[in-house]
N, C-alpha and C positions, 0 to 999 in steps of 0.2 A: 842534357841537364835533367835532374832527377827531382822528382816534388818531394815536399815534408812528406816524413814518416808516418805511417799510419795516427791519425789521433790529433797531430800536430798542425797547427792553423799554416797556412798561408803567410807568406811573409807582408803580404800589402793588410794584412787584417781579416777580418771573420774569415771562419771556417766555408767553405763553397759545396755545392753537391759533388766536383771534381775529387773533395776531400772524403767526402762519403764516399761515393765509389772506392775510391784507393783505401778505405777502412774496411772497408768489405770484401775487397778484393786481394788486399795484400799486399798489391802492389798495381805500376800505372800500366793499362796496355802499350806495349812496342812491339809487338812480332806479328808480320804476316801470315796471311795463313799457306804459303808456301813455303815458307820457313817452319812453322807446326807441324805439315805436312811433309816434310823431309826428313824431322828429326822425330817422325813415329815411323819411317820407312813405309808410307804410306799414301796413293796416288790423291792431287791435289781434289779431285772429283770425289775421292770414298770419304775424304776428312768432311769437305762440305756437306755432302749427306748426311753424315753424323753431325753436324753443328746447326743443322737445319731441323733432325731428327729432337734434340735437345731441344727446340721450339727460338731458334734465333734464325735473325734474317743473314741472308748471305753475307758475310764479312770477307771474301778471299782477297780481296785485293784492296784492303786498306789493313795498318795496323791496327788489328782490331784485338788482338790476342795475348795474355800474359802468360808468362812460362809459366804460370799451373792449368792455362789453356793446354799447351807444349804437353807436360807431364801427364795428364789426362790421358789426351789421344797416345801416347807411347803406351799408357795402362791398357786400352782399350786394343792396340794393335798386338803389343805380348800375350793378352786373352784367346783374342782370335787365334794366333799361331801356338801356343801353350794346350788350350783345352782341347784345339782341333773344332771350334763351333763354328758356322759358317758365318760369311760376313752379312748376311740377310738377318739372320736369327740377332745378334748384336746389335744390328741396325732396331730392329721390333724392342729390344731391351732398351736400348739407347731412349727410344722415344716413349717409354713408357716412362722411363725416368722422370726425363725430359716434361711431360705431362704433369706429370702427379707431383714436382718438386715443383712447377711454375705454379700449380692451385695456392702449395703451402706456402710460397715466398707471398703472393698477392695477402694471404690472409693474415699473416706475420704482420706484413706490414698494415696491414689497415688496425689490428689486434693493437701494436705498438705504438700507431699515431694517434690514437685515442687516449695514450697514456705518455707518452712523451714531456708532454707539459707537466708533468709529475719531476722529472728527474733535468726540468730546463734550468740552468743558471740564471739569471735574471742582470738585465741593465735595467735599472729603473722598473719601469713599469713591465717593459717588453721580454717576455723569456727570450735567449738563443736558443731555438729549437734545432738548429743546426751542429752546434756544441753538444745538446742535450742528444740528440741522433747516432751522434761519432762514438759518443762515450757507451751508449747504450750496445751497439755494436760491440765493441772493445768490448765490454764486460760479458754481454750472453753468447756471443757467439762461439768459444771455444766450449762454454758450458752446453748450450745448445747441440753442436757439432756433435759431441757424445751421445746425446738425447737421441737423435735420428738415426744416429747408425744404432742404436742401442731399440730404438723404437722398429726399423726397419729387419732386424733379426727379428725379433719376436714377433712380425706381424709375419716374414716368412716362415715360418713357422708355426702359424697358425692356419696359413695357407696352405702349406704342404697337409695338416690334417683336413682341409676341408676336400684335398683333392681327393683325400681316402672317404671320407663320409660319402663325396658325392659320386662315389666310383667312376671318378674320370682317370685317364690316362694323359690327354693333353688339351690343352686349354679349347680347342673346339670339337672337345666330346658332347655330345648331347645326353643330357642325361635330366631325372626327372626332380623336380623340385619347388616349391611353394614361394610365390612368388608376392611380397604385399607392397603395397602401396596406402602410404598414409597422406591424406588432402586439407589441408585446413578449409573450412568453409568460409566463404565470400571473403578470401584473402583480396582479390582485385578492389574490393569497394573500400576496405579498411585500408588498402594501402594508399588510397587515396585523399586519406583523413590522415594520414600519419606525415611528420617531419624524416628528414633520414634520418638522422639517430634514431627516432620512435621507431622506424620498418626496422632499422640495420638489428635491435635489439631485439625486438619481437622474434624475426628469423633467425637467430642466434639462440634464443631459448629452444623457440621450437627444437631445431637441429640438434642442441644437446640432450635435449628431454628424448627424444626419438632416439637418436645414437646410442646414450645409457640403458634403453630400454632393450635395444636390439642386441647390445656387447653381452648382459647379463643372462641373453637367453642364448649364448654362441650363435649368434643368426651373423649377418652380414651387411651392411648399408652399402649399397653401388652405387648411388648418386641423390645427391639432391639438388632440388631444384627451388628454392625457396620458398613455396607451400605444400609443398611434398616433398617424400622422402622416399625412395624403393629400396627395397631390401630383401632378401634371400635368405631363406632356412629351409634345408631337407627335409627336419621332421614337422609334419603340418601342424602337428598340437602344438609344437614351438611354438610358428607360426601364426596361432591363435593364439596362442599368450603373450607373444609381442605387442599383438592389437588390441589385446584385452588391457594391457599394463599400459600402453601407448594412451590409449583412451582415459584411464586413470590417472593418468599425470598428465598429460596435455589437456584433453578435454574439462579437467575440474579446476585447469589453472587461469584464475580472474584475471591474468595479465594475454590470458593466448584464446583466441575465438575458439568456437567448437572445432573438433575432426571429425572427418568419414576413412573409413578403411575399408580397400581392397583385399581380398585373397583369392588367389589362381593355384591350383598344381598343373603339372606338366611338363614336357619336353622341353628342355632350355639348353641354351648355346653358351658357355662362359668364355666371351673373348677380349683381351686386351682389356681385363678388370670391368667389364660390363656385361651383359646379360642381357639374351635376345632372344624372341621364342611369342608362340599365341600368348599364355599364361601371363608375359608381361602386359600386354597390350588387354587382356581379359581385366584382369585386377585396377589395371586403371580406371579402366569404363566403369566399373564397380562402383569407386567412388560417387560416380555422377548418379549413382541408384542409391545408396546407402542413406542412411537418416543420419542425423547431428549424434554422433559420441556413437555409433553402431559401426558393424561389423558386416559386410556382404562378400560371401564366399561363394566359390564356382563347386559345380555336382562332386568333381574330381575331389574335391578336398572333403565335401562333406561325407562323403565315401572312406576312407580313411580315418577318419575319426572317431574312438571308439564311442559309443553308443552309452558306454556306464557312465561317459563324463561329461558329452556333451549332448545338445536337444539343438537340431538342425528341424529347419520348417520351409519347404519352397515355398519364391513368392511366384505372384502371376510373371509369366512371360513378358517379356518386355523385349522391343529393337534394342541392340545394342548395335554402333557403327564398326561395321569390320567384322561382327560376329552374326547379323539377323537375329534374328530372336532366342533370346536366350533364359532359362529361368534360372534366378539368383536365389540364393540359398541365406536364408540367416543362420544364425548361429551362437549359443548361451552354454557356457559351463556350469553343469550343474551339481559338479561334486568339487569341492574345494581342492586344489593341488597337494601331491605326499610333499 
């Protein structure tokens, strides 16, 4: 027996999350994953790897699966035998997917539950947010759909030229690079005076103010972490205009506390969309040196830096943990950018 149609309530009345799922999904799960796994010609242990890889817990022996589960792993199994890639290399893609589409599903949805009550029907007083959910579904999601794959070119793409900037050949080349880190100051105390909405919004500015700053100078964001933000650009002077502009729009903004910013150059590891190396672990401790709305850079970078544009000043040596004593560099632009 088959449930309502995507969209379509339940016969006993209101729509249920069984109905969301099945809005989102398509359709209801019925297929094992031994079944999945027969009709990609594919042994029941490789399929689970991959569905595990994708970041779900082991489903093999319950229906857990819909045939665009089914259809997937056939896609995944004709790759492997088609390209000639090996099923390890697939597996690394699979979970990278798997990673980076679970971040953007958590943030959709938190992004859309805060606006839901916007587009709820109402009985009386009470919205159906459940109605309001299905329909929202229904309407963004084939729009959406295009949005990702259409956003996911163009970011590979953008990726393939960083792998030329950074003259790598494969993702754990080492190669050299400017590494910053930006820290909001005494975020732990003010989060503690804040509601969540007040944090959720605050880290939301920040992160886009940071993100716009770092897009417009082709640099990179690799993570963030809700008072900071790490990021990557080859050319250091970027790299000092990201923190210089970061500083200008976060630091003057009355709604977000002061910054401190890190910068490191050095030998770095680019793996599985992260970045690992001293220079990352230098530029952090940075922070912990730096003054409200300044800039603390390592020797490496202020090396680099030509001399017409900018005025670098060691300070006193200081411990830094992981490094012993290290002297930090500040750093001022002194000729206006062409």
């Amino acid at each position: 027996m088959t449930g309502p149609e995507p969209g379509q309530e339940a016969a006993t009345g209101a729509p249920t999350a069984a109905d969301l799922e099945r809005a989102i999904l398509g359709e209801t799960p019925g297929l094992s994953g031994t079944e999945v796994a027969a009709a990609a010609g594919m042994s029941l242990a490789d399929a689970r790897r991959l569905w595990r890889a994708l970041g779900f817990p082991d489903a093999a022996n319950q229906n857990a699966f819909t045939r665009g589960d089914r259809d997937a792993l056939v896609l995944v199994a004709r790759a492997v035998a088609d390209t000639g890639i090996d099923f390890e290399t697939m597996l690394r893609l699979t979970r990278a997917v798997g990673q980076t589409v679970a971040r953007l599903a958590d943030w959709e949805v938190a992004t859309l539950s805060s606006a839901v009550d916007e587009f709820a029907p109402r009985d009386g007083a009470s919205p159906d947010l459940m109605k309001a959910s299905i329909r929202l579904v229904e309407d963004l999601s084939p729009r959406f759909d295009q949005l990702l794959v259409y956003s996911w070119r163009r970011h590979l793409a953008a990726a393939v030229g960083r792998i030329e900037a950074f003259a790598a050949t494969d993702d754990e080349t080492m190669t050299e690079a400017t590494v910053g880190f930006a820290d909001l100051v005494a975020f732990t105390a003010l989060s503690n005076e804040l509601d969540e909405n007040e944090l959720g919004d605050l880290v939301e500015i920040f992160e886009t103010r940071c993100a716009d700053v770092i897009a417009d100078h082709s640099g990179r964001v690799i993570k963030t972490l809700g008072d900071s933000v790490l990021f990557l650009e080859p050319d250091p002077v970027q790299a000092i205009d990201i923190a210089l502009d970061i500083i200008a729009v976060v630091g003057r903004d009355e709604r977000l506390p002061d910054v401190r910013l890190g910068l490191a150059t050095g030998p770095v590891v680019l793996r599985m969309g992260d970045v690992y190396g001293p220079p990352v672990n230098l530029a952090a401790r940075f922070t912990s040196v730096a003054r409200r709305n300044r800039v603390i850079i390592d020797a490496r970078t202020a090396e680099l830096l030509p001399a017409v544009d900018f005025e670098t000043r060691p300070l006193p040596a200081r411990p830094l943990r992981g490094f012993g004593d290290v002297e930090p560099v500040t750093v001022r632009r002194t000729r206006p950018r062409h």
